[in-house]
C-alpha positions as CSV (number, residue, x, y, z in Angstrom):
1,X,16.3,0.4,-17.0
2,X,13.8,-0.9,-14.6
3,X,10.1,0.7,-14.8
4,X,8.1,1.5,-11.7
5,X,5.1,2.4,-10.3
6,X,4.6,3.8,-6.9
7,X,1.8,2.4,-4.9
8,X,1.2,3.2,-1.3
9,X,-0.2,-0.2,0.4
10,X,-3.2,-2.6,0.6
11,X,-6.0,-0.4,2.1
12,X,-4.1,3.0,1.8
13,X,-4.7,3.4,-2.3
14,X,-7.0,3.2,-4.9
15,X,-4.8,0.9,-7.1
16,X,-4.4,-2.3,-6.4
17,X,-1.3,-4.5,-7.2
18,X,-3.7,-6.6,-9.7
19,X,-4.2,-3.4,-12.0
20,X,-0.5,-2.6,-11.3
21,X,0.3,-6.2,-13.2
22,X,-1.9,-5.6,-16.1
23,X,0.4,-2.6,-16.8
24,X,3.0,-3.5,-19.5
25,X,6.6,-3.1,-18.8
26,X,6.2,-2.4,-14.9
27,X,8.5,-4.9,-12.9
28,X,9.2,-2.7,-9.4
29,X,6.8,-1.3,-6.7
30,X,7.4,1.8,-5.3
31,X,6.6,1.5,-1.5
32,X,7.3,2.6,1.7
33,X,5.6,2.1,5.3
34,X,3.5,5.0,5.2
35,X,2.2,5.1,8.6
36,X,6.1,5.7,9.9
37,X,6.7,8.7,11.0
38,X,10.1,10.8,9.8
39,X,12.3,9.7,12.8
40,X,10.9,6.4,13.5
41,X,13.1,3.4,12.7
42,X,11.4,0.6,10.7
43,X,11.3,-2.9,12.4
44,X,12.7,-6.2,10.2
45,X,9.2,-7.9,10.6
46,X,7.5,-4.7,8.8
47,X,9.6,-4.8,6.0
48,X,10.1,-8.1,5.4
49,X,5.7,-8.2,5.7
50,X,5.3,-5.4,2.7
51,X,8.4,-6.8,0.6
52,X,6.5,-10.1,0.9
53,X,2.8,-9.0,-0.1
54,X,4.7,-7.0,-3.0
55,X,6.4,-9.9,-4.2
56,X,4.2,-12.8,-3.6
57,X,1.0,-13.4,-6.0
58,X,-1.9,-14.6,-3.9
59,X,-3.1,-18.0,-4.3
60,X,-6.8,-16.6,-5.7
61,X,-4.3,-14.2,-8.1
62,X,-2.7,-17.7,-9.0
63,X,-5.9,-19.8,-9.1
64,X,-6.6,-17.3,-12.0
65,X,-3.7,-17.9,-13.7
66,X,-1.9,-14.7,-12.6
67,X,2.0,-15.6,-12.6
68,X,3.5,-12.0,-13.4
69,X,5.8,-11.0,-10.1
70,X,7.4,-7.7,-9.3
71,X,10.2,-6.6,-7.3
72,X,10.7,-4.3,-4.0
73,X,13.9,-3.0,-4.9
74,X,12.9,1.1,-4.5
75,X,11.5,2.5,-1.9
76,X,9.9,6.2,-0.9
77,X,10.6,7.3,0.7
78,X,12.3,7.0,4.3
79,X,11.6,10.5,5.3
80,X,14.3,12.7,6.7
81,X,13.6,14.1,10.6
82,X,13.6,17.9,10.9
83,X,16.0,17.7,13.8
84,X,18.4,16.5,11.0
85,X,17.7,19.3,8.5
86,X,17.9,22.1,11.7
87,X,20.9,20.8,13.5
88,X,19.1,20.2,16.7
89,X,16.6,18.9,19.3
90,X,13.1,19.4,17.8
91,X,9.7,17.3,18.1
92,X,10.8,15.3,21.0
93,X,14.6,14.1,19.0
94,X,17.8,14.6,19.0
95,X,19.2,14.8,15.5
96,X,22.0,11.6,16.2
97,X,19.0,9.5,17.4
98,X,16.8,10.2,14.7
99,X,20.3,9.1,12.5
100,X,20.7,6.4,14.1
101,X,17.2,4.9,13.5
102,X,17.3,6.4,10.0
103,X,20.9,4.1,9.6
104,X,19.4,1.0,11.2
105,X,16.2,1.1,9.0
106,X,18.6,1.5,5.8
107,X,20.6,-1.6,7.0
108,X,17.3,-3.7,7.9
109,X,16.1,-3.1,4.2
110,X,19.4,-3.7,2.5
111,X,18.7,-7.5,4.2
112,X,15.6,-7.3,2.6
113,X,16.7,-6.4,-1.1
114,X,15.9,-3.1,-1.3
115,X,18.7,-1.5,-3.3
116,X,17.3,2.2,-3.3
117,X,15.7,4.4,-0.8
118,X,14.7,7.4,-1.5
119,X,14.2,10.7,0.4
120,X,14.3,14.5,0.4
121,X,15.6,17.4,2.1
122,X,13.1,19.9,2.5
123,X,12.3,21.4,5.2
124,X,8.8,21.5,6.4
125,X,6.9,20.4,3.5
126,X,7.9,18.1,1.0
127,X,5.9,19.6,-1.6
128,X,3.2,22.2,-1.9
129,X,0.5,22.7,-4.8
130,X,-2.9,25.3,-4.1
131,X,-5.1,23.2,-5.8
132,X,-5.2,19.2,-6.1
133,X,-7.5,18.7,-8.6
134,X,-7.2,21.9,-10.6
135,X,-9.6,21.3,-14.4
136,X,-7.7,21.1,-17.8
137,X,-9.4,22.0,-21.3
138,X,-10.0,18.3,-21.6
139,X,-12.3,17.5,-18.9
140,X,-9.4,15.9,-16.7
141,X,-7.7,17.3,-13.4
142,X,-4.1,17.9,-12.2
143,X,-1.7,19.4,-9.4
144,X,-1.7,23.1,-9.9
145,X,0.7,25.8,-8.2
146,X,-0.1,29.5,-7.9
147,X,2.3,31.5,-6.5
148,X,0.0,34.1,-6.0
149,X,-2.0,32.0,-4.0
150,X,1.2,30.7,-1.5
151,X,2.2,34.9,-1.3
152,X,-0.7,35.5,0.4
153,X,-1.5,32.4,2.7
154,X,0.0,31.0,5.7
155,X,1.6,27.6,6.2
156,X,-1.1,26.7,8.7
157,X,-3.5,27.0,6.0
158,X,-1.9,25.6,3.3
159,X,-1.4,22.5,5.4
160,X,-5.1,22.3,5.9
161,X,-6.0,22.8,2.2
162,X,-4.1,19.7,1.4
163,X,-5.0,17.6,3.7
164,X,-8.7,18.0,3.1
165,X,-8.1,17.3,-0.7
166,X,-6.6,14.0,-0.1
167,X,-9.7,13.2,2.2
168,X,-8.8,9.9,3.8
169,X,-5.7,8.7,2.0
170,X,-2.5,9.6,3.7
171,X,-0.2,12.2,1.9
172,X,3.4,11.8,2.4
173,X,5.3,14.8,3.9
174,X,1.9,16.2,5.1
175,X,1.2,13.8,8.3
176,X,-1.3,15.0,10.1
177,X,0.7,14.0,13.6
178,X,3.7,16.3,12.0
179,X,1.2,19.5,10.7
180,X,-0.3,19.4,14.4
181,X,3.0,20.5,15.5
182,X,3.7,22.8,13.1
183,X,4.1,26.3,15.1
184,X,7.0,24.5,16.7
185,X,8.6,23.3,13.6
186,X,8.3,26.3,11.7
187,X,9.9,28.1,15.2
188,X,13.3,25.2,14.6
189,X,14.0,27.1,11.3
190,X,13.9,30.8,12.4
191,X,17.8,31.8,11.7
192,X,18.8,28.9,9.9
193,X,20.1,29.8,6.4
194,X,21.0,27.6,3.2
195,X,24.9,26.9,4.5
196,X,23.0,25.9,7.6
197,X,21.0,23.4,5.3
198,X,23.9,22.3,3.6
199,X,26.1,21.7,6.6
200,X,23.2,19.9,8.4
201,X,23.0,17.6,5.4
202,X,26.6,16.8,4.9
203,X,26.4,15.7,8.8
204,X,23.7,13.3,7.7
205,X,25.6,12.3,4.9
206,X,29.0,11.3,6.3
207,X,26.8,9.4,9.3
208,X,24.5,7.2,7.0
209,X,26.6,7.2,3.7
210,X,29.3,4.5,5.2
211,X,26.0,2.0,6.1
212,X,25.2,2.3,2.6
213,X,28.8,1.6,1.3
214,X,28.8,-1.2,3.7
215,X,25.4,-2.9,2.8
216,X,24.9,-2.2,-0.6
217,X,21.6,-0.1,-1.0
218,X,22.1,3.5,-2.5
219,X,20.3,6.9,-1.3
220,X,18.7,9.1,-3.8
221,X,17.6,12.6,-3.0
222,X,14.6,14.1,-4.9
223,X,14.7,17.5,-5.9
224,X,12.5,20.3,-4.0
225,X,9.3,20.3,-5.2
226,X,8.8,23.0,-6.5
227,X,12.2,24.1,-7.1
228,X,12.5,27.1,-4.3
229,X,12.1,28.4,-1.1
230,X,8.6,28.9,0.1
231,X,7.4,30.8,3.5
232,X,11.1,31.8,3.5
233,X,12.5,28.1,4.4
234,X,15.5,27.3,3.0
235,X,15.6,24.8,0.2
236,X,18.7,23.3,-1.2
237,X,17.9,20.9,-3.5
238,X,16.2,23.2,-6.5
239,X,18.5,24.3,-9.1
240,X,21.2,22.2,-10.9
241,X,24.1,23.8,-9.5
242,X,22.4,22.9,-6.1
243,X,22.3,19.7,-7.3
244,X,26.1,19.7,-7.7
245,X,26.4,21.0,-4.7
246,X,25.0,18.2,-3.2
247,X,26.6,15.4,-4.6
248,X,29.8,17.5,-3.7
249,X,29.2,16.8,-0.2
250,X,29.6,13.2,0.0
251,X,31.5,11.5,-3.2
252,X,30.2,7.7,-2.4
253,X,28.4,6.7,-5.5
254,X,25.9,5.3,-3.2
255,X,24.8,9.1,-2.6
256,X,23.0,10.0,-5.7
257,X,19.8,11.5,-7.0
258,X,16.3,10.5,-7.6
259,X,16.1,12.8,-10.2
260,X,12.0,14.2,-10.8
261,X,12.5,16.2,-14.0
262,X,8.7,17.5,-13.4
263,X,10.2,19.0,-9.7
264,X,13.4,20.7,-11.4
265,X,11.5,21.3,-14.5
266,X,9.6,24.3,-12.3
267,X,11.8,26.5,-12.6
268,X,11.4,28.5,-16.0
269,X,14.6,28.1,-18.1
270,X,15.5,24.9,-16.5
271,X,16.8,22.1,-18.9
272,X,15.5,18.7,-18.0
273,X,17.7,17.1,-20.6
274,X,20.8,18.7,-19.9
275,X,20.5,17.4,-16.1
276,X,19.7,14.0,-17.0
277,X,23.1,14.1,-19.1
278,X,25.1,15.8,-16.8
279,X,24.4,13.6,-13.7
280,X,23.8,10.6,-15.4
281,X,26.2,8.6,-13.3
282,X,24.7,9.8,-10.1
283,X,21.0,9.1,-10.7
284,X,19.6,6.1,-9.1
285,X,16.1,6.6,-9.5
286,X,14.2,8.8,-12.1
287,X,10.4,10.4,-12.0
288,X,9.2,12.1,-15.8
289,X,6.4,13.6,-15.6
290,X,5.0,16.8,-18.0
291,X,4.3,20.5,-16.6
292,X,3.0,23.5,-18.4
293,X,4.3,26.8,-17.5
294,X,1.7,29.5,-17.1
295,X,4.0,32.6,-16.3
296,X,4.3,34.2,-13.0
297,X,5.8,31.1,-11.7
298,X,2.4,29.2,-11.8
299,X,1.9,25.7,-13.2
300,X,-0.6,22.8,-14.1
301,X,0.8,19.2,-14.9
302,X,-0.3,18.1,-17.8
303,X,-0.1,14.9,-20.0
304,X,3.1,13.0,-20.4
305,X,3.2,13.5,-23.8
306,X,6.3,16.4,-24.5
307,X,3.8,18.3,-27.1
308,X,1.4,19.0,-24.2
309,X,3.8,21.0,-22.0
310,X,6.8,22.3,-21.4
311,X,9.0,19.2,-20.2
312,X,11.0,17.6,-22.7
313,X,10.3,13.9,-22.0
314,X,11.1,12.5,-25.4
315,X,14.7,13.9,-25.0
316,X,14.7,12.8,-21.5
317,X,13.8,9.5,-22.4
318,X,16.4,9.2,-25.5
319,X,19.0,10.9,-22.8
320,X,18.3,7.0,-20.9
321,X,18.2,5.3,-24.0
322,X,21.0,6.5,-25.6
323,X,23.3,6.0,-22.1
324,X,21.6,2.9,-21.6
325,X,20.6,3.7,-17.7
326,X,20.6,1.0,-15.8
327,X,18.7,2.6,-12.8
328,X,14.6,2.7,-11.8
329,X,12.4,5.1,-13.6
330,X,8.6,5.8,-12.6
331,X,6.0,8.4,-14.4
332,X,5.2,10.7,-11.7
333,X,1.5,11.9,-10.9
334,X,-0.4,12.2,-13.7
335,X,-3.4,13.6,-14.4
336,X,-7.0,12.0,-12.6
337,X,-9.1,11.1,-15.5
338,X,-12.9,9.2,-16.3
339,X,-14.7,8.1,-12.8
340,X,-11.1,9.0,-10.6
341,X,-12.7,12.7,-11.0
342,X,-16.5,11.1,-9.6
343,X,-17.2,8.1,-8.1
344,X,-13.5,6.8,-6.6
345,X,-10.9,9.8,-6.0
346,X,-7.4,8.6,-5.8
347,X,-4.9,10.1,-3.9
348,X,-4.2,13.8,-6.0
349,X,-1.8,13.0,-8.6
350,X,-1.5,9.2,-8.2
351,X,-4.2,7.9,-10.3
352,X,-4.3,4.6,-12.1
353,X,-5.0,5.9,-16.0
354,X,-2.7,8.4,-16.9
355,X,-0.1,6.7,-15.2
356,X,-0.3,3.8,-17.1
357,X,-0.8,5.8,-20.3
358,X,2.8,7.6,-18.9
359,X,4.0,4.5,-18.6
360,X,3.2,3.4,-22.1
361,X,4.5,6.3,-23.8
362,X,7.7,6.4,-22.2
363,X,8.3,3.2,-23.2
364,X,7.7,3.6,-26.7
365,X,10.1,6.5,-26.5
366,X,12.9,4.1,-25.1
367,X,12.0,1.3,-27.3
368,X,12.2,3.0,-30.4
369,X,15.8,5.4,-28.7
370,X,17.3,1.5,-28.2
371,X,16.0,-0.3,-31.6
372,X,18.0,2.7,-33.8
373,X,21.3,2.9,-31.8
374,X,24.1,1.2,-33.6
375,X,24.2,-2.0,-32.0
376,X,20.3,-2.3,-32.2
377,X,20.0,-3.7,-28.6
378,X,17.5,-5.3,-27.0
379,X,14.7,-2.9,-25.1
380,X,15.3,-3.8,-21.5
C-alpha cells in the first residue's frame, strides 16, 4: 500500500510540499492541473513541469539536508466533460472530441509515470455540502450536509455558497468558468434518466478503456459524493450495487474504483467494510475519511478516528491489511483545526493537521493489522 496526500499546486494551496515531507509514511502526491478545464486535453510540457516540481527537491530543500522524494503516480482528477455524461453537444463540445482529448491526456501521462487517474461521473456537481466550515463540540470545523437546506435552495445558489467559502483557492468540480454556464448545463440534463447515464458512460468506457490497456495507467471512478441524486440529476455511482454496475460495463482491470468510503459511507445502512472486501480487486485508489450521521440524511465529518463517527475505518484499514492491497490510499478532508480556522484558511476540508493526524492513525491501524498476520510481514 502506497500512502498519499493530495495537494493542489505551488501557489494554489496552503500546504506546501515541505510540510507534506515531514509527514511520516507519505510517498505519493495527489495532483492534477487544476486550472484545466473538464474537456481540455493536457499538453506533455504541463505534465512533465508538475511531475517534475513533485518529484524534485529543490536545491535550498537539499542545502538543508532535505533528501526525502515522493512520487506522481495518482492523479485527480482528470475531470469528465458533461457532453460525455449527456450524450451530446453541450458548452461548445462535441462528446467524441472531448474523448478524444480526455484519451490523449491519459496517454501523455502514462509517458510521464502516472499509473492512476482518477475521475467521477457526476453530473453537474462533483460534490455538494451547505456549509464548509460547519463548528464541532471541540472547537474545530468540518464539511457539513443538510438536506434540508439543498430541499429548499436552487443550484444557482448553492454554487455561489461554495464558492465564496473557498475564497480564492480553486475548488475542483465548482469552476467558476463552468458555474457561469450553468443554466445551460442544467438545460443538457432535462430528460436524461440513469440508463441514459449508464449508457453515456459505457460509450466513454469502451473509447478510453483500450488507451489504458494499451499504456498501462488505470482509471478509478470515485463514488458520488454524497451518495444520491440531488436537484433531480441522475447519479450512478452511489450505492454498491451501482458500483457493480459499473464495473460491469467495462471488464478491463484497468477500469476500477477509487473507492471514498466517507462518499459511500453517506448513505445510512451502508457498509464501508463489506465494499472494501467485495471490490477489492477493482480498487485502485482508496480515500478513508470518518462521518457522523445526524438523521434526516444530514452529516458532519468528523475525526478519523472510528469511535468518533459512524465510518468503520479500523475495519477498513484491517480489510487492506489483511488483503495486503497493493494500491494508493489517502485520508480524505479532515477537519480544519488551530490557526486554519483564523489566520490562514485552507481550502474547506483539505487542511494540513488532521490530515496528517489521519494519516498517522491509519497507519498504526495497518501496522499493527500486518505485524499480527501469520507471516508477520513487513509494514509496507
Amino acid at each position: 500500500m502506497k500512502m498519499g496526500f493530495r495537494w493542489y499546486g505551488d501557489g494554489n494551496d496552503t500546504v506546501t510540499l515541505d510540510h507534506i515531507r515531514q509527514i511520516p509514511g507519505v510517498e505519493t502526491i495527489v495532483w492534477s492541473l487544476h486550472h484545466k478545464q473538464a474537456g481540455e486535453a493536457w499538453s506533455q510540457e504541463e505534465i512533465d513541469a508538475e511531475v517534475a516540481r513533485i518529484t524534485t527537491i529543490p536545491a535550498e530543500a537539499r542545502e538543508r539536508g532535505v533528501t526525502r522524494t515522493f512520487d506522481a503516480e495518482v492523479v485527480e482528477s482528470v475531470n469528465v466533460h458533461e457532453s460525455i455524461k449527456v450524450g451530446k453537444r453541450v458548452l461548445g463540445m462535441d462528446r467524441d472530441e472531448a474523448i478524444e482529448n480526455y484519451a490523449a491526456t491519459l496517454e501523455r501521462l502514462a509517458r510521464a509515470g502516472v499509473k492512476v487517474v482518477t475521475y467521477n461521473f457526476m453530473p453537474v456537481f462533483d460534490w455538494l455540502r451547505t456549509d464548509l466550515w460547519h463548528p464541532l463540540p471541540d472547537g474545530s470545523t468540518a464539511l457539513f450536509y443538510e438536506q434540508a437546506v439543498v430541499d429548499r435552495m436552487d443550484p444557482a445558489k448553492a454554487a455561489d455558497a461554495v464558492l465564496s467559502g473557498a475564497a480564492e483557492l480553486t475548488l475542483p468540480g465548482w469552476e467558476p468558468e463552468r458555474m457561469a454556464r450553468l443554466p445551460e448545463i442544467a438545460a443538457a440534463y432535462e430528460g436524461v434518466t440513469h440508463d441514459d447515464m449508464y449508457a453515456h458512460y459505457e460509450y466513454f468506457l469502451d473509447a478510453v478503456v483500450p488507451v489504458c490497456d494499451e499504456f498501462g495507467i488505470s482509471l478509478a471512478v470515485h463514488p458520488d459524493d454524497p451518495p444520491f441524486d440531488v436537484f433531480g440529476w441522475p447519479r450512478v455511482v452511489s450505492t454498491k450495487e451501482d458500483l457493480a454496475r459499473v464495473l460491469a460495463l467495462n471488464d478491463s482491470p484497468r477500469h476500477g474504483l477509487a473507492l471514498c468510503l466517507g462518499s459511500f459511507s453517506a448513505n445510512e445502512g451502508a457498509d464501508a467494510v463489506d465494499a472494501v472486501v467485495t471490490f477489492m480487486d477493482r480498487i485502485h485508489f482508496s480515500h478513508v475519511r470518518n462521518i457522523k450521521h445526524l438523521g434526516g440524511g444530514d452529516f458532519t465529518e468528523v475525526a478519523h478516528r472510528a469511535c468518533e463517527g459512524d465510518v468503520d475505518t479500523v475495519g477498513i484499514m484491517r480489510a487492506y491489511a489483511e488483503a495486503g492491497y497493493t494500491g494508493y490510499l489517502r485520508p480524505d478532508h479532515g477537519r480544519h483545526l488551530w490557526d486554519e480556522n483564523t489566520t490562514h484558511r485552507p481550502r474547506p476540508g483539505y487542511g494540513l493537521y488532521d490530515r496528517a493526524l489521519g494519516i498517522q492513525y491509519l497507519l498504526g491501524v495497518w501496522d499493527a493489522v500486518r505485524a499480527a498476520l501469520p507471516e508477520a510481514p513487513a509494514a509496507r
